[in-house]
TIMI-2910 file (N, C-alpha, C, CB; in pm, 1 decimal, decimal comma, always signed):
<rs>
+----------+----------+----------+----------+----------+----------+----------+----------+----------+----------+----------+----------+------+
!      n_x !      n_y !      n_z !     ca_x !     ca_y !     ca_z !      c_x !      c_y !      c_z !     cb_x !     cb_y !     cb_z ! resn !
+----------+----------+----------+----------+----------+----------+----------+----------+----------+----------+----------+----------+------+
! +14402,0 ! +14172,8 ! +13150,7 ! +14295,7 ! +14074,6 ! +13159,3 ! +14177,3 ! +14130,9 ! +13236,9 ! +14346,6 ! +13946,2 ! +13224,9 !  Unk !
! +14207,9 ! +14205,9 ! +13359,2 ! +14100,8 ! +14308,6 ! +13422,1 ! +14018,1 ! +14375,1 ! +13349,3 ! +14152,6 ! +14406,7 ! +13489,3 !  Unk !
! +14071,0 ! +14425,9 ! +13255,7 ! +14007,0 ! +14562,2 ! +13188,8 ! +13934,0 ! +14444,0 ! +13030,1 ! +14182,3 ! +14734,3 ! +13134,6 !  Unk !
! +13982,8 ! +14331,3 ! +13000,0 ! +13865,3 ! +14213,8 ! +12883,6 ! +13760,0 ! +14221,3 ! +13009,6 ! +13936,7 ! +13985,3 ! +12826,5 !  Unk !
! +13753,9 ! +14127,2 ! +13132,1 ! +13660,3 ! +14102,6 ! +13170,3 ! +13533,0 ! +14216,3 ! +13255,4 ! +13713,5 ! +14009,1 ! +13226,3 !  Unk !
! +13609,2 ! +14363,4 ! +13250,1 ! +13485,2 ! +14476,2 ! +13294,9 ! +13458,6 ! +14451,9 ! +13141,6 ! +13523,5 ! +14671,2 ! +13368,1 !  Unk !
! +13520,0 ! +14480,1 ! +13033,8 ! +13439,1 ! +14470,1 ! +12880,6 ! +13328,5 ! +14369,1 ! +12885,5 ! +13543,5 ! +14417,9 ! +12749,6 !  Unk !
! +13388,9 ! +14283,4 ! +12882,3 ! +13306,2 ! +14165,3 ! +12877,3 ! +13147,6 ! +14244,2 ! +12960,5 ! +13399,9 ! +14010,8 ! +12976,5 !  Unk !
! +13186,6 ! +14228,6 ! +13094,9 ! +13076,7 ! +14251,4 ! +13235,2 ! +12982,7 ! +14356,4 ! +13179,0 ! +13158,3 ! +14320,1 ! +13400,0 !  Unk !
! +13051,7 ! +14461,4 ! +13108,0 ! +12956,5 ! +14606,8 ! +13078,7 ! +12883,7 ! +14556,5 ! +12941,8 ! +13066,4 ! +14780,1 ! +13046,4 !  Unk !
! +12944,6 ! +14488,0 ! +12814,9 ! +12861,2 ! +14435,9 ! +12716,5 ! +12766,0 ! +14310,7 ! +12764,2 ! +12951,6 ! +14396,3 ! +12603,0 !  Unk !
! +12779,2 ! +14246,6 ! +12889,7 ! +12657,1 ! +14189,9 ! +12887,3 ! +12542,3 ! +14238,7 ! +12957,9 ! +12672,6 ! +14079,5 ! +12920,6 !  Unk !
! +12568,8 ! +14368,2 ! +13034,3 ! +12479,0 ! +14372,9 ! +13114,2 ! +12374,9 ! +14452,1 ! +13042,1 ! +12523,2 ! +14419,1 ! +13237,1 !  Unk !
! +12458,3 ! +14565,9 ! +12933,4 ! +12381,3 ! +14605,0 ! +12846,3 ! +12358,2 ! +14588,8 ! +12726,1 ! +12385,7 ! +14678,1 ! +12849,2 !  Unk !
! +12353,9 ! +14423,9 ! +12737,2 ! +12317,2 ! +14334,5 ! +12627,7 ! +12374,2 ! +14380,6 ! +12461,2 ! +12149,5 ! +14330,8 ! +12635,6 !  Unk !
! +12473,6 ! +14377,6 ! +12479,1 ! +12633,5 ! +14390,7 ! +12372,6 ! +12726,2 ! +14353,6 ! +12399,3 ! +12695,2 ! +14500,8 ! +12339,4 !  Unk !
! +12711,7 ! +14174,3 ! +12404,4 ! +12825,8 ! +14114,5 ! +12408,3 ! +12907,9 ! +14105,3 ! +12277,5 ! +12800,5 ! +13996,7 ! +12458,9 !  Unk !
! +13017,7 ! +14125,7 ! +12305,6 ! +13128,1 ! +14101,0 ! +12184,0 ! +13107,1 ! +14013,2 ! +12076,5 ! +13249,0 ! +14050,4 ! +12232,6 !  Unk !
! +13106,5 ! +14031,4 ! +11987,5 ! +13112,7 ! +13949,7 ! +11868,2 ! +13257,2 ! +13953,0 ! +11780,3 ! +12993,9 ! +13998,9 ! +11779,2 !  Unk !
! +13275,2 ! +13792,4 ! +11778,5 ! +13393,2 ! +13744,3 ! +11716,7 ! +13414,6 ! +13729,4 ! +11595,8 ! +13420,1 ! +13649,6 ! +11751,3 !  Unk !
! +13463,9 ! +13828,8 ! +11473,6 ! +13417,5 ! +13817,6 ! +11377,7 ! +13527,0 ! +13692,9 ! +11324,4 ! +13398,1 ! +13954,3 ! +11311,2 !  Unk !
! +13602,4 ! +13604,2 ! +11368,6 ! +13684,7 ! +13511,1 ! +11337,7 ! +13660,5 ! +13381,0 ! +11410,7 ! +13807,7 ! +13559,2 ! +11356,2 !  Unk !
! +13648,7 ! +13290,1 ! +11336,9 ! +13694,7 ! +13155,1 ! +11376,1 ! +13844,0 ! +13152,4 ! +11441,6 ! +13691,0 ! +13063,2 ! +11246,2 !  Unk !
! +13902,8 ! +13194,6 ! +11436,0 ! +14033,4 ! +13213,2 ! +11536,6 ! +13967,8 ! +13298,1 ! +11623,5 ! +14183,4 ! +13282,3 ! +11475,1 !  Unk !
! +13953,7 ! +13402,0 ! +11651,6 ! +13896,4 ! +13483,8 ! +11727,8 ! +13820,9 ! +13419,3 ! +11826,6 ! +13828,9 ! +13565,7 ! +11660,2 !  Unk !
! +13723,5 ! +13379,2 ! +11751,8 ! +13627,6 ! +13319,9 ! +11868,9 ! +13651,6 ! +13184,6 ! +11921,8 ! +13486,1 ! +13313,5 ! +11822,9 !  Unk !
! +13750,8 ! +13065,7 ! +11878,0 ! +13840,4 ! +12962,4 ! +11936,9 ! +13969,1 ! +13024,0 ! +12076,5 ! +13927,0 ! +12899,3 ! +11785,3 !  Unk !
! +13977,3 ! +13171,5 ! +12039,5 ! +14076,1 ! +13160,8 ! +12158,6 ! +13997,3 ! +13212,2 ! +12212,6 ! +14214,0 ! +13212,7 ! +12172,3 !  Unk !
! +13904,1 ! +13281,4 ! +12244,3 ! +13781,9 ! +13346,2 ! +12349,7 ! +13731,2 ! +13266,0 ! +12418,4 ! +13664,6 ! +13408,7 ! +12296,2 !  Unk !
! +13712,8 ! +13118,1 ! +12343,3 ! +13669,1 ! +13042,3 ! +12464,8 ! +13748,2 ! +12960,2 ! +12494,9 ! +13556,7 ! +12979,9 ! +12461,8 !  Unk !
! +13892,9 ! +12948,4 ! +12487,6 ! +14023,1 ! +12854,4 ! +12530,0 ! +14046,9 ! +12967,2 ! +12627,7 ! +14165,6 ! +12808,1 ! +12402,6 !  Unk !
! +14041,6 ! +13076,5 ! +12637,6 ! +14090,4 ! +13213,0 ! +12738,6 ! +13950,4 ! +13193,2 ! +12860,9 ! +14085,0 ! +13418,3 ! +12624,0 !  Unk !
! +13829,0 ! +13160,2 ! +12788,5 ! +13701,6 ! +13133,3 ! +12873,7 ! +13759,5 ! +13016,0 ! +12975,7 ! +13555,7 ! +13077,0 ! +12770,8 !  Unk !
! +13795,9 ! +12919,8 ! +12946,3 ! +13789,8 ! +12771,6 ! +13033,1 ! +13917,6 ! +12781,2 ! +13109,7 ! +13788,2 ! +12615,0 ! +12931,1 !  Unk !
! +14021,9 ! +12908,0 ! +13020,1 ! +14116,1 ! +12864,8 ! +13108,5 ! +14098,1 ! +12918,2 ! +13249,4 ! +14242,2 ! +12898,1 ! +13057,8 !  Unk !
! +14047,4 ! +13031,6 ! +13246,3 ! +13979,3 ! +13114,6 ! +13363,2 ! +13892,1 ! +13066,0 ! +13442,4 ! +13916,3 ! +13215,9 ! +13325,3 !  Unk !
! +13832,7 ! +12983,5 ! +13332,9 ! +13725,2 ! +12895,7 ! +13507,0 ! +13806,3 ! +12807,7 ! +13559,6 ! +13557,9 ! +12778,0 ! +13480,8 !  Unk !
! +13857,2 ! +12700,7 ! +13479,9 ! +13940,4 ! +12640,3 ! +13511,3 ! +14083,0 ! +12690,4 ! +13667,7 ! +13974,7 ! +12628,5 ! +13370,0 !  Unk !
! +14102,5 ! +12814,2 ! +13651,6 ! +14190,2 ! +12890,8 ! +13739,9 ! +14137,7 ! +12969,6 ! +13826,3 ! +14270,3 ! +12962,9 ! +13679,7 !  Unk !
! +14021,8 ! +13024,8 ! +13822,2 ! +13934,7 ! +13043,0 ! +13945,2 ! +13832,3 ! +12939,3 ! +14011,8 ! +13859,2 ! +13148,9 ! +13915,6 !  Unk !
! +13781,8 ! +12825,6 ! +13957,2 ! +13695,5 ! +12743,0 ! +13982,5 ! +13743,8 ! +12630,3 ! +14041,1 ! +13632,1 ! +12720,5 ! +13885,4 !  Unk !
! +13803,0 ! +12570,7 ! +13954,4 ! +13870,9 ! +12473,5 ! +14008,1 ! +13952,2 ! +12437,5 ! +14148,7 ! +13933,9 ! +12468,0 ! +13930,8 !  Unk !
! +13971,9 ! +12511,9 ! +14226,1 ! +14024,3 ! +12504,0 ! +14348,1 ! +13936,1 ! +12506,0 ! +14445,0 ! +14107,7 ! +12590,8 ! +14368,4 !  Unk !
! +13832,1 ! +12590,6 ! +14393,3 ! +13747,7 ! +12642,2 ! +14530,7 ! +13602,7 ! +12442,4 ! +14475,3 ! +13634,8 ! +12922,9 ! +14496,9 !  Unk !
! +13623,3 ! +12408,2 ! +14382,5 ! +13518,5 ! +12251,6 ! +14343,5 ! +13593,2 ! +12174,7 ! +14376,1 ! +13465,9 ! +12201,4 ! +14188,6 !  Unk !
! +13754,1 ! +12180,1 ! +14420,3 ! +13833,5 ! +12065,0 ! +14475,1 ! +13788,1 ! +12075,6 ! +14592,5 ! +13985,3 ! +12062,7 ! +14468,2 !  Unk !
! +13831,0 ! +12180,4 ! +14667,9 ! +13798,3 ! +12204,3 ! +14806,6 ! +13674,5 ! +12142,5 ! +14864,3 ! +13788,7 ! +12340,5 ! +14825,1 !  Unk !
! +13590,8 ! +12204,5 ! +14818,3 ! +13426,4 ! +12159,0 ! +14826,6 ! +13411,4 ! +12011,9 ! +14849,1 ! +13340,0 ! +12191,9 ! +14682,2 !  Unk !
! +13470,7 ! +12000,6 ! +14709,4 ! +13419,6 ! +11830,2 ! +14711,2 ! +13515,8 ! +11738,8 ! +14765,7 ! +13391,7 ! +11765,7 ! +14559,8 !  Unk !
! +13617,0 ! +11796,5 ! +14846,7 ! +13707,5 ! +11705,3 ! +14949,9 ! +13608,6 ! +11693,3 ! +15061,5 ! +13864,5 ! +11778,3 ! +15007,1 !  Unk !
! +13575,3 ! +11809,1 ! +15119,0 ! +13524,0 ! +11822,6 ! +15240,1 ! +13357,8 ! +11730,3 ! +15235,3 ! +13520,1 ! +11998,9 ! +15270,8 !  Unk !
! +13355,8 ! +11666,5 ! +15125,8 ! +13188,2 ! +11578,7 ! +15070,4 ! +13237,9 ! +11453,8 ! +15151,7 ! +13148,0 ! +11533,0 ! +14847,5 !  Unk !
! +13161,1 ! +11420,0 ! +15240,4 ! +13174,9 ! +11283,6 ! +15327,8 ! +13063,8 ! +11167,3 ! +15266,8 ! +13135,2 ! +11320,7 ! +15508,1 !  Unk !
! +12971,6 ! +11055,3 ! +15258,3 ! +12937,1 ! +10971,9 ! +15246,4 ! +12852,5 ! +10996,9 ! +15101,0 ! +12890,9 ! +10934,2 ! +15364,4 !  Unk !
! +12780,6 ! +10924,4 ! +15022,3 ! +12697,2 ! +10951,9 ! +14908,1 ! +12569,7 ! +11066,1 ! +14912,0 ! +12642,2 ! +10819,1 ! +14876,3 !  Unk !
! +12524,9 ! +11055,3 ! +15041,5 ! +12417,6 ! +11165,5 ! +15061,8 ! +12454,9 ! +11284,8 ! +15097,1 ! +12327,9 ! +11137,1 ! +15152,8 !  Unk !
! +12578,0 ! +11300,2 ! +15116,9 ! +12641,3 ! +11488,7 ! +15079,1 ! +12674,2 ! +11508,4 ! +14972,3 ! +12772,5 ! +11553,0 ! +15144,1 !  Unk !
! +12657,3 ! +11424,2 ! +14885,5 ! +12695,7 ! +11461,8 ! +14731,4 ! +12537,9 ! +11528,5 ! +14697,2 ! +12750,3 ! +11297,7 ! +14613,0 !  Unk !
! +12418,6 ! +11495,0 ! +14766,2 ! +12302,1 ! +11511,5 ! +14707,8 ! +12248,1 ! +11679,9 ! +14698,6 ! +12208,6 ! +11417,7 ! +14788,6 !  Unk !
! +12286,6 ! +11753,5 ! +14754,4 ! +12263,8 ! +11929,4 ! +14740,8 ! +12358,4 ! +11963,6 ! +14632,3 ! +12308,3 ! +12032,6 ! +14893,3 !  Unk !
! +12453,6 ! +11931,8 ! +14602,1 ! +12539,7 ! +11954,0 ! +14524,1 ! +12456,6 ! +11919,5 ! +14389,5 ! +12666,5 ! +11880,0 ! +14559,1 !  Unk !
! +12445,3 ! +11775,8 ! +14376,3 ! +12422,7 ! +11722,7 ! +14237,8 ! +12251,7 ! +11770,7 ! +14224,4 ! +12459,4 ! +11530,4 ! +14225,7 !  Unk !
! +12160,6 ! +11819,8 ! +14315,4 ! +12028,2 ! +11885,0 ! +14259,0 ! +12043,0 ! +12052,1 ! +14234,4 ! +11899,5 ! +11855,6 ! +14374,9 !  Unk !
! +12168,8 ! +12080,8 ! +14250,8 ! +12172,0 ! +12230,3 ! +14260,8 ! +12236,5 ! +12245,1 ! +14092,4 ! +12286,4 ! +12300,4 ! +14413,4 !  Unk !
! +12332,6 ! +12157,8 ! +14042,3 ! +12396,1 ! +12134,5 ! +13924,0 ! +12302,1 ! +12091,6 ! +13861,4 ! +12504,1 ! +12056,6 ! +13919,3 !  Unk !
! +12185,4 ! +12016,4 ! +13877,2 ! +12083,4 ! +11921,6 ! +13759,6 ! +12042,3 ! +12049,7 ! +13731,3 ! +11944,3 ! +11787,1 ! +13806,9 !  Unk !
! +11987,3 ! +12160,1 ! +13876,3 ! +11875,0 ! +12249,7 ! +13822,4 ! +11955,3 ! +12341,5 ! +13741,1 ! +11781,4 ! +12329,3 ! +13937,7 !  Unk !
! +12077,4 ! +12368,1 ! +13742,2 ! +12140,2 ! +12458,4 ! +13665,3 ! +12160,6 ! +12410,3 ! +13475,0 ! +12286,6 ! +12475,2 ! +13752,9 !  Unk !
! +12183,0 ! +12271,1 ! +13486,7 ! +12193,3 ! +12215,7 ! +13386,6 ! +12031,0 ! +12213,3 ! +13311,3 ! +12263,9 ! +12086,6 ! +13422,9 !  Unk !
! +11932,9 ! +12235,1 ! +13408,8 ! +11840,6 ! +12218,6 ! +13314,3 ! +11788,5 ! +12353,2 ! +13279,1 ! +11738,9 ! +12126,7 ! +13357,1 !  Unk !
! +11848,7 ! +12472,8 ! +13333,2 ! +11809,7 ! +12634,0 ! +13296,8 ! +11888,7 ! +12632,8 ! +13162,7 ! +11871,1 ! +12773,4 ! +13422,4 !  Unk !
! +11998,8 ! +12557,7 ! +13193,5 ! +12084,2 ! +12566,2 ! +13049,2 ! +12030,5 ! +12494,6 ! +12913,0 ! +12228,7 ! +12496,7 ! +13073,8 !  Unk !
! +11977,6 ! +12396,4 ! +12954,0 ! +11889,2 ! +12290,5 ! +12820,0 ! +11776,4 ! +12351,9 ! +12775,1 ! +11824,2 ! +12132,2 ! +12869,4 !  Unk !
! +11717,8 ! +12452,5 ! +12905,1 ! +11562,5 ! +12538,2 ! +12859,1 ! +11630,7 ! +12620,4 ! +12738,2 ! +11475,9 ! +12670,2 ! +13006,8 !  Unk !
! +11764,2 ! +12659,9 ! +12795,5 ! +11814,6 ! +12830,7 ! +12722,9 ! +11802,8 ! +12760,6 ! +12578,2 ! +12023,2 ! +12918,1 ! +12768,8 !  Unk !
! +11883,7 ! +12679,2 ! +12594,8 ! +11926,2 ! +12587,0 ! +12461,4 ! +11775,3 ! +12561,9 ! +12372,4 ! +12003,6 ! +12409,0 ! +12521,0 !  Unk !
! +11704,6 ! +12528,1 ! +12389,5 ! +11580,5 ! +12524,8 ! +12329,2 ! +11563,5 ! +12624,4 ! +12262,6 ! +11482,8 ! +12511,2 ! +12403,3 !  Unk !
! +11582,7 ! +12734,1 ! +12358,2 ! +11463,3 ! +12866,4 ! +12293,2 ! +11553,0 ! +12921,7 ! +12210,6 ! +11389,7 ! +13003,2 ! +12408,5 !  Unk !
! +11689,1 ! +12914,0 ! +12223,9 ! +11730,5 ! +13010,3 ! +12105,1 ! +11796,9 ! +12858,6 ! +12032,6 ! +11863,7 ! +13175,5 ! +12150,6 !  Unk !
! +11757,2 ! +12764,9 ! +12012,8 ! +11674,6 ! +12656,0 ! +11900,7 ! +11563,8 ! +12742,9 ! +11809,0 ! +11572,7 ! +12518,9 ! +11998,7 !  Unk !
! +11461,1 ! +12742,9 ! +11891,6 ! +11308,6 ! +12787,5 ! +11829,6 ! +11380,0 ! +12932,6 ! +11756,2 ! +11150,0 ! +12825,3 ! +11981,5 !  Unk !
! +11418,4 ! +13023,1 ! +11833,1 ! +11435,7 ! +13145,8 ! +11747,1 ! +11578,0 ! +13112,5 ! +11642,5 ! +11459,9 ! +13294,2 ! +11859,8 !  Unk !
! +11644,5 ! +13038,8 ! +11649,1 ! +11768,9 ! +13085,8 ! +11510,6 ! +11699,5 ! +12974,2 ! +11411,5 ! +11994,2 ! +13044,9 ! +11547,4 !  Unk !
! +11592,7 ! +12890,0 ! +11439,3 ! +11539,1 ! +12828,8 ! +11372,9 ! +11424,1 ! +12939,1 ! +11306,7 ! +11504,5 ! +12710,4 ! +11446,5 !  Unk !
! +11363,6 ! +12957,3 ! +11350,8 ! +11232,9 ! +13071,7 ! +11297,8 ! +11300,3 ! +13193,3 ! +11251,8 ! +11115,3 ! +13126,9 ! +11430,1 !  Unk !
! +11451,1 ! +13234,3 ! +11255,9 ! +11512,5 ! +13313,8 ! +11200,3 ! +11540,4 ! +13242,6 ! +11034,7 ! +11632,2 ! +13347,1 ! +11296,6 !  Unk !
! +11559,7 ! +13122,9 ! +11059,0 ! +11615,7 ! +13062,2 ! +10904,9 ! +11739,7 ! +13045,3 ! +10890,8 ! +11590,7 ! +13143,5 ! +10786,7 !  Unk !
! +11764,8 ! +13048,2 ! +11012,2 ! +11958,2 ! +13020,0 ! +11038,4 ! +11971,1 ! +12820,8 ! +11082,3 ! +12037,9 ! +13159,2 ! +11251,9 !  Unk !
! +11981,5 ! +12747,8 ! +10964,4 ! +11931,6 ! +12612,3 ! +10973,3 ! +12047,2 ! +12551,8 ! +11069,8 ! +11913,9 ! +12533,9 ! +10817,4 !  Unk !
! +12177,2 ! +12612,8 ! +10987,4 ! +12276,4 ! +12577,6 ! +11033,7 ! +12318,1 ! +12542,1 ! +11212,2 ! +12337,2 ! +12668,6 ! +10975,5 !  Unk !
! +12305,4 ! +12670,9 ! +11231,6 ! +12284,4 ! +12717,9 ! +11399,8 ! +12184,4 ! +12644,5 ! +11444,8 ! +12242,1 ! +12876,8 ! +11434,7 !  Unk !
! +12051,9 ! +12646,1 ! +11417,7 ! +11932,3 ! +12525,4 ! +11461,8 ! +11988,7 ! +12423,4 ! +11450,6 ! +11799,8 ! +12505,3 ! +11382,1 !  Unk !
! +12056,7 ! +12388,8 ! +11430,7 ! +12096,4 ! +12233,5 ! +11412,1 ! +12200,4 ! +12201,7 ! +11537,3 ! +12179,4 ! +12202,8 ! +11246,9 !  Unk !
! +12296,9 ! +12337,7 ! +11516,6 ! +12418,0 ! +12289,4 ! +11606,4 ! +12343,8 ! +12314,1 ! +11768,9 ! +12585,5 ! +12402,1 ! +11573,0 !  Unk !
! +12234,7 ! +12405,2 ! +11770,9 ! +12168,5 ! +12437,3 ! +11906,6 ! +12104,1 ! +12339,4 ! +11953,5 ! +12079,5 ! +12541,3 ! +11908,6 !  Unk !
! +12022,8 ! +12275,9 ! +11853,4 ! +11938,4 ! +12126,7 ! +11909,3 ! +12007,9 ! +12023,9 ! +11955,9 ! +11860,0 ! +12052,0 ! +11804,8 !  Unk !
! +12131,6 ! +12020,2 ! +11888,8 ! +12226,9 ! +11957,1 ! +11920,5 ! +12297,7 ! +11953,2 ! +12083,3 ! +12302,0 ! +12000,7 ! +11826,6 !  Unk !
! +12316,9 ! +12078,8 ! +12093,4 ! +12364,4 ! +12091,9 ! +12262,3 ! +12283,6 ! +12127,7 ! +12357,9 ! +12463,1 ! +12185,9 ! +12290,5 !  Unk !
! +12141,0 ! +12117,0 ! +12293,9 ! +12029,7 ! +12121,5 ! +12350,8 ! +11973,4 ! +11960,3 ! +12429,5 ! +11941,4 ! +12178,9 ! +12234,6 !  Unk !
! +12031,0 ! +11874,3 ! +12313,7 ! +12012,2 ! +11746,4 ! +12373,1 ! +12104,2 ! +11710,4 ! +12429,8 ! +11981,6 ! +11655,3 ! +12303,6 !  Unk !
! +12206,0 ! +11735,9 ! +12415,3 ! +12349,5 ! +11679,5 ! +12520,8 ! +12281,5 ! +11747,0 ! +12688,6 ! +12564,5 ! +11793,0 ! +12455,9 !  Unk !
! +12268,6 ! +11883,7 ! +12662,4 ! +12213,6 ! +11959,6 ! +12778,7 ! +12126,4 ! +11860,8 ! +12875,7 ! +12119,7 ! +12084,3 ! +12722,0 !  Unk !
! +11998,6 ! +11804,6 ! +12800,3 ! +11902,0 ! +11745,0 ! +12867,2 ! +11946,8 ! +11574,1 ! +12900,6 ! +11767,8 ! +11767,3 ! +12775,4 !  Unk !
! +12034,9 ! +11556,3 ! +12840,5 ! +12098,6 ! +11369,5 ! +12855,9 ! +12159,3 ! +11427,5 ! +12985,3 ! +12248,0 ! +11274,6 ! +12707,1 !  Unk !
! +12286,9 ! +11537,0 ! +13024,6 ! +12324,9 ! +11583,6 ! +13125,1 ! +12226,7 ! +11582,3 ! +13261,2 ! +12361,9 ! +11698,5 ! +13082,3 !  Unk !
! +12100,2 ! +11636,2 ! +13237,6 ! +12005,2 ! +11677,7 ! +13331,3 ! +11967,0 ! +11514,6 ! +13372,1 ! +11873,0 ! +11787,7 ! +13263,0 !  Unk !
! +11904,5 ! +11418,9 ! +13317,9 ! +11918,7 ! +11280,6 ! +13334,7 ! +12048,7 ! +11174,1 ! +13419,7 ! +11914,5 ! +11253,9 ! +13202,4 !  Unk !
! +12154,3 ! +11238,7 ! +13361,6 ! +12294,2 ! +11208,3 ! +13427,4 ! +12249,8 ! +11220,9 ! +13569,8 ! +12427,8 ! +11317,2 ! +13385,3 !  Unk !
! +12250,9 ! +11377,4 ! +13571,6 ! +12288,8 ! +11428,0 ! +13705,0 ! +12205,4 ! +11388,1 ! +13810,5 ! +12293,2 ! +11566,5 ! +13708,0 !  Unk !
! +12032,3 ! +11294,4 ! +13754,4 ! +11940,2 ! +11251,5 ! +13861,5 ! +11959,5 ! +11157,5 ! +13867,3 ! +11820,2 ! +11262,7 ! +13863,9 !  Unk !
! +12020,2 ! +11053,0 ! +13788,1 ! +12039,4 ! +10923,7 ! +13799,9 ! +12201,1 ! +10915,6 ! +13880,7 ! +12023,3 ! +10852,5 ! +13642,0 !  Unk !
! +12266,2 ! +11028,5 ! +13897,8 ! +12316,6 ! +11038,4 ! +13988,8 ! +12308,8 ! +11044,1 ! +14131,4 ! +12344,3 ! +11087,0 ! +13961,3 !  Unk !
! +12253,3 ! +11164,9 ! +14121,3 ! +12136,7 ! +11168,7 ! +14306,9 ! +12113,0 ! +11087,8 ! +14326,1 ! +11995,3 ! +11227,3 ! +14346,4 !  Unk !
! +11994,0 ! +11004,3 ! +14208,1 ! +11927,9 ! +10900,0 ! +14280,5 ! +12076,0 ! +10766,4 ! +14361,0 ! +11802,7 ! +10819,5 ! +14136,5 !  Unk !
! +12196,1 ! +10770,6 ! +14328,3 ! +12243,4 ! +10662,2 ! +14332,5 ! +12328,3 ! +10733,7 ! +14493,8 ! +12328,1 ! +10604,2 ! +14174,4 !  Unk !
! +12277,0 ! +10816,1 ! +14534,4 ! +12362,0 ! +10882,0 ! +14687,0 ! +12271,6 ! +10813,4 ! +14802,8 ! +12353,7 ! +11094,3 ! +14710,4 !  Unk !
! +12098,7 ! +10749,2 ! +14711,3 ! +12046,6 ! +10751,1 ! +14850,2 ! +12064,7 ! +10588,2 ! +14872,5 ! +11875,0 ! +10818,9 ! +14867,8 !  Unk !
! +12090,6 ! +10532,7 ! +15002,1 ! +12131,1 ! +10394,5 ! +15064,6 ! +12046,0 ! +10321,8 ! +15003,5 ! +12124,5 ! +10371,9 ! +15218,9 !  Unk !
! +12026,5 ! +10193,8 ! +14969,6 ! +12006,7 ! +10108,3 ! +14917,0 ! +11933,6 ! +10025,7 ! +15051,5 ! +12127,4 ! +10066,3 ! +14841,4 !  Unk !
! +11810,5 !  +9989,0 ! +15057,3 ! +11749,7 !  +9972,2 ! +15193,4 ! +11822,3 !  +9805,9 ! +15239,2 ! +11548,5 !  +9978,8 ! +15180,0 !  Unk !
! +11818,0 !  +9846,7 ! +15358,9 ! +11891,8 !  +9669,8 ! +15440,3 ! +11802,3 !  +9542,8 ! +15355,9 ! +11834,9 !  +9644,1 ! +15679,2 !  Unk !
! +11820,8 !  +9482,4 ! +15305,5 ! +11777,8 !  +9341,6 ! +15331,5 ! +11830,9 !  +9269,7 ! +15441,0 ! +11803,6 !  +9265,1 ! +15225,6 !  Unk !
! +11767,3 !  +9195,4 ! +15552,4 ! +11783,1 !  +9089,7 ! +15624,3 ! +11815,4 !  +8972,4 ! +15538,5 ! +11672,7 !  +9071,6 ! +15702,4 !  Unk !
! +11895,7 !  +8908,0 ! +15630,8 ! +11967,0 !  +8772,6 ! +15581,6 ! +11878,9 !  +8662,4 ! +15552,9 ! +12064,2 !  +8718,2 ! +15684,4 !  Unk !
! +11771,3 !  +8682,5 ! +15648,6 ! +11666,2 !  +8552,2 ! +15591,4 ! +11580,2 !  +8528,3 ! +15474,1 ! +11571,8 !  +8534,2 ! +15673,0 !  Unk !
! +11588,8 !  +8730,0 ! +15391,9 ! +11542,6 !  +8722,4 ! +15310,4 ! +11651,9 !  +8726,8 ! +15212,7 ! +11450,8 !  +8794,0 ! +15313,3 !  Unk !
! +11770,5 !  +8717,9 ! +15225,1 ! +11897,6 !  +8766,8 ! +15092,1 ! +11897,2 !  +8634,1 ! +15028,4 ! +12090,9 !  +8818,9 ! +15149,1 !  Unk !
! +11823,9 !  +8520,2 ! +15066,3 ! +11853,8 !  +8398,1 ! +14959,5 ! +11722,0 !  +8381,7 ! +14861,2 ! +11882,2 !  +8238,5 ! +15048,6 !  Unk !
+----------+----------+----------+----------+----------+----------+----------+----------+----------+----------+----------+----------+------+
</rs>
């Protein structure tokens, strides 16, 4: 598994990532992908987010994830515009597609924040 992921590391850095010439192929590449984040990630985002005390420590977290989510919705766009201007309709379609899930995400994640910050006191004389 060491010696897939230097492959992996050396084809992306010099921009030759692997290509899956199978629909099987490329279904277990990314079931082998999640299981790995899943088994390195996952412990160290439990941890983290145990140690998260009241709604406003959730808030560095959830603007650091929006901004990541929205580098990902930009990415998603542009190679929209190019497999579209390539004439690859198919792919334009499925990209716009997780292009908008991408950006509903980015919305999520502020209407999240926004819900960490306190809700200001009303006084009792005015709560009726």
């Amino acid at each position: 598994m060491f010696l897939t992921q230097l492959t992996a590391l050396a084809a992306r850095v010099t921009g030759k990532a692997p290509v899956h010439g199978t629909a099987e192929d490329l279904a277990e590449a990314l079931d082998v992908q999640i299981e790995q984040l899943r088994a390195e990630r996952m412990p160290e985002h439990l941890a983290d987010a145990a140690g998260l005390g009241a709604g406003a420590a959730y808030q560095s977290v959830l603007i650091d994830l929006r901004g990541d989510a929205y580098d990902a919705a930009v990415l998603l766009d542009a190679l929209t515009t190019t497999a579209a201007a390539l004439g690859d309709a198919d792919l334009a379609e499925a990209l716009r597609e997780a292009g908008e899930a991408a950006h509903d995400l980015v919305a999520r994640l502020a209407a999240a924040a926004h819900a960490t910050v306190p809700a200001p006191a009303v006084p009792v004389a005015d709560a009726a």
